[in-house]
C-alpha positions as CSV (number, residue, x, y, z in Angstrom):
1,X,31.9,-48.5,31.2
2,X,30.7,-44.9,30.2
3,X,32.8,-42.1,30.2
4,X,31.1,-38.6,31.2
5,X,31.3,-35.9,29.0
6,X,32.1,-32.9,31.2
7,X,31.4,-29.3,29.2
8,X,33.3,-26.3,30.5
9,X,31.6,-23.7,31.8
10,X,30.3,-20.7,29.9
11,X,32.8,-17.7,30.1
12,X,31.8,-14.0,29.9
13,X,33.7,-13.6,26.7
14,X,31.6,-16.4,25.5
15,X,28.2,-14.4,26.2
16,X,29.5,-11.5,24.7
17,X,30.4,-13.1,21.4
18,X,27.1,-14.5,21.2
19,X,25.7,-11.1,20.6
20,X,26.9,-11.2,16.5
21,X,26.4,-14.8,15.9
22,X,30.3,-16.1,14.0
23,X,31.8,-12.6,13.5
24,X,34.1,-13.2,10.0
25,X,37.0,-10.9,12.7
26,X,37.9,-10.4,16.0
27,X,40.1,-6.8,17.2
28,X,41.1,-7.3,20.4
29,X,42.9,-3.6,22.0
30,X,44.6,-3.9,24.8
31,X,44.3,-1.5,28.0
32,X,46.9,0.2,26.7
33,X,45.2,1.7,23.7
34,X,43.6,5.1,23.5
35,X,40.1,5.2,23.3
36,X,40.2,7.7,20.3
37,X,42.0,4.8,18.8
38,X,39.5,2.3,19.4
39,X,36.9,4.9,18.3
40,X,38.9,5.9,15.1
41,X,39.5,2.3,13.8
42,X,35.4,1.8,15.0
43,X,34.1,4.5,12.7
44,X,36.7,3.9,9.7
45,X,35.3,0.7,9.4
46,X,31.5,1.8,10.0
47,X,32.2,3.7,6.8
48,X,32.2,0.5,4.6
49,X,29.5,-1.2,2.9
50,X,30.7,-4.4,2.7
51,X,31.3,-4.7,7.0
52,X,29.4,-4.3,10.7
53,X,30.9,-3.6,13.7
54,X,29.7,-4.4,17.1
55,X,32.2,-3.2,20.1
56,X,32.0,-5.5,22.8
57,X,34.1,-4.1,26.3
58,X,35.7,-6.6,28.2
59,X,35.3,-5.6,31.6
60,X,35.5,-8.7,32.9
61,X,39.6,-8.5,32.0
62,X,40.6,-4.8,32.3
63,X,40.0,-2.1,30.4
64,X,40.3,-4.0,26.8
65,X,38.0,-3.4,24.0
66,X,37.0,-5.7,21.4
67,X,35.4,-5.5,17.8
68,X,33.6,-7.9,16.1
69,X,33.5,-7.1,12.5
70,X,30.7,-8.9,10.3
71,X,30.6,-9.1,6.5
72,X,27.8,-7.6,4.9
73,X,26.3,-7.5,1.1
74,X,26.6,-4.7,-0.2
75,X,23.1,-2.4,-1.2
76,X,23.7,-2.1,-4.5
């Protein structure tokens, strides 16, 4: 007997992650979070060297925001 290998379907949060292939962090915000919050954390940590951001909204649940934060050498 053979036993079928069922996959579960792909997810929107799925396709979105795709977009920064293994992010080293995920920050979810809620829908209760300010959008200057979102945009504050965003931009303090587009000021560093060593990490990329990529801000991926999740309309697909609400109003929540989520960034995926990359590390990144350094140019030294």
């Amino acid at each position: 007997m053979s036993k079928e290998q069922v996959s579960e379907p792909a997810t929107a949060e799925d396709d979105e992650y795709a977009a920064v292939p293994d992010p080293d962090a995920v920050i979810e915000f809620g829908d209760d979070v300010e959008e200057g919050f979102v945009g504050l954390v965003e931009h303090t940590l587009a000021t560093s060297d060593f990490v990329r951001t990529h801000r991926v909204p999740m309309t697909a649940q609400g109003d929540e925001t989520t960034l995926l934060v990359s590390e990144v050498e350094a140019d030294v």
